[in-house]
TIGUDO-732167 format. One record per residue (C-alpha): residue number from 1; residue in one letter; y, z, x. Coordinates in nm, 3 decimals. Layout:
{site NUM A {Y Z X}};
...
***
This chain:
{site 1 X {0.000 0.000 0.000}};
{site 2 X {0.248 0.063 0.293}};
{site 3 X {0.199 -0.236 0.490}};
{site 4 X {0.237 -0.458 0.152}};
{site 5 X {0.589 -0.213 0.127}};
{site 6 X {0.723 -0.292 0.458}};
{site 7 X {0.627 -0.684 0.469}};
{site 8 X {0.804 -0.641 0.117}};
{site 9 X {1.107 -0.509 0.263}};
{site 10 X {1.111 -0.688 0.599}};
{site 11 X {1.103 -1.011 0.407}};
{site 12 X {1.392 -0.945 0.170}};
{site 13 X {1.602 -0.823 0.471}};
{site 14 X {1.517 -1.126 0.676}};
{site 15 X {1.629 -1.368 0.383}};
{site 16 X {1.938 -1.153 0.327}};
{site 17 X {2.032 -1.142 0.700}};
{site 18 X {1.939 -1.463 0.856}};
{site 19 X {1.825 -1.323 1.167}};
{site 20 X {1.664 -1.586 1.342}};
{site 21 X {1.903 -1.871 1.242}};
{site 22 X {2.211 -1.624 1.380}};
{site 23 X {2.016 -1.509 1.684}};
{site 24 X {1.956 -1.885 1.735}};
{site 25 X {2.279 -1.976 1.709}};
{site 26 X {2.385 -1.693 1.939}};
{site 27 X {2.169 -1.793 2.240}};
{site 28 X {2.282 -2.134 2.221}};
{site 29 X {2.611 -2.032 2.262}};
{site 30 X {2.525 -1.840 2.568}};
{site 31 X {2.328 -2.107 2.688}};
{site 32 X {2.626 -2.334 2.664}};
{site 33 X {2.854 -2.048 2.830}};
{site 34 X {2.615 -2.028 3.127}};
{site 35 X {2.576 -2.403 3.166}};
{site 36 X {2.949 -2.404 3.151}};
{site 37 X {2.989 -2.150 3.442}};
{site 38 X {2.720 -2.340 3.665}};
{site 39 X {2.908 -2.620 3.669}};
{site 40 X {3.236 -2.449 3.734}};
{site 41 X {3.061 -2.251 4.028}};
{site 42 X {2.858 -2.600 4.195}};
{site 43 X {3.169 -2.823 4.118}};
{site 44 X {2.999 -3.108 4.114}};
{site 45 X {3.252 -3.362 3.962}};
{site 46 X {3.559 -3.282 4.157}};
{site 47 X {3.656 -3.143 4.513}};
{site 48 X {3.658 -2.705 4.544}};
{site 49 X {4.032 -2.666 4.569}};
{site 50 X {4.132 -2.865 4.285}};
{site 51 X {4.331 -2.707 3.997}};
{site 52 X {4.244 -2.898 3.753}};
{site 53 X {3.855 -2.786 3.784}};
{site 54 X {3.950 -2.432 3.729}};
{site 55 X {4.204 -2.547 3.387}};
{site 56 X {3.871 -2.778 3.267}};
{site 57 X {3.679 -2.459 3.352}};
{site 58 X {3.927 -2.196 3.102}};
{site 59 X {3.915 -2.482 2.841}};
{site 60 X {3.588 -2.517 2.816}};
{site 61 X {3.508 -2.136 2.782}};
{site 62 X {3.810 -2.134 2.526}};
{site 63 X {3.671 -2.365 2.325}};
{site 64 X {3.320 -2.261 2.346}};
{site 65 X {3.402 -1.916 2.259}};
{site 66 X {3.656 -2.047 1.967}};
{site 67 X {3.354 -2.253 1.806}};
{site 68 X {3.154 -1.903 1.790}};
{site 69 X {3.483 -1.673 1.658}};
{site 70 X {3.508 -1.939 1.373}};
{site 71 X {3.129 -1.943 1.280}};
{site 72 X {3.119 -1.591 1.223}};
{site 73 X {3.468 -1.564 1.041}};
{site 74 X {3.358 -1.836 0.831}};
{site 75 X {2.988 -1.624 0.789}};
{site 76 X {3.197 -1.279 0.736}};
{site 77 X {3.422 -1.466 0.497}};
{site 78 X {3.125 -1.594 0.266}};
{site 79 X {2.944 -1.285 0.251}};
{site 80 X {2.640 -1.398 0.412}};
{site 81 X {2.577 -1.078 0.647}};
{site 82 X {2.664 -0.820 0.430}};
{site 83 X {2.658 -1.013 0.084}};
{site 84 X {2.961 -0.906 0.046}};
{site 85 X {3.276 -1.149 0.107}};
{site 86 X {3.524 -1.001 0.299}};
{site 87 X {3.910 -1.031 0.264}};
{site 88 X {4.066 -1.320 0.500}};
{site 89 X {4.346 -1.084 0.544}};
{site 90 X {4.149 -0.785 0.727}};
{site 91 X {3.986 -1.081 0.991}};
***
């Protein structure tokens, strides 16, 4: 009777939550942050001291991290943690 309880349970919060597809989505964005930094640190496509490798290097990580922030606002803002939706104005 317990085990048919907790599968019970587990199931409901896993449909609810959306674990997997969030964790997914998670460790492809730090995927893409480390690939990111790799190719910052080897420099590959331009010479050490240039600047602009460094400015392509912020701008990636900004927008990376940007794409992320606005998932989860837009997840927060249609309730699909919590079930809740949250107020824009308290983001």
């Amino acid at each position: 009777m317990l085990p048919a309880v907790i599968t019970t349970v587990a199931t409901g919060l896993s449909a609810n939550f959306q674990f997997r597809s969030k964790y997914v989505n998670f460790a492809l964005t730090g995927e893409r942050l480390k690939w990111v930094k790799l190719r910052y640190e080897i420099r590959s496509e331009s010479t050490p001291d240039d600047p602009k490798s460094l400015e392509d290097f912020v701008n990636s990580m900004e927008a990376i991290v940007s794409a992320e922030l606005t998932e989860w606002r837009e997840i927060l803002l249609a309730g699909d943690i919590t079930g809740k939706k949250v107020d824009a104005s308290k983001i």
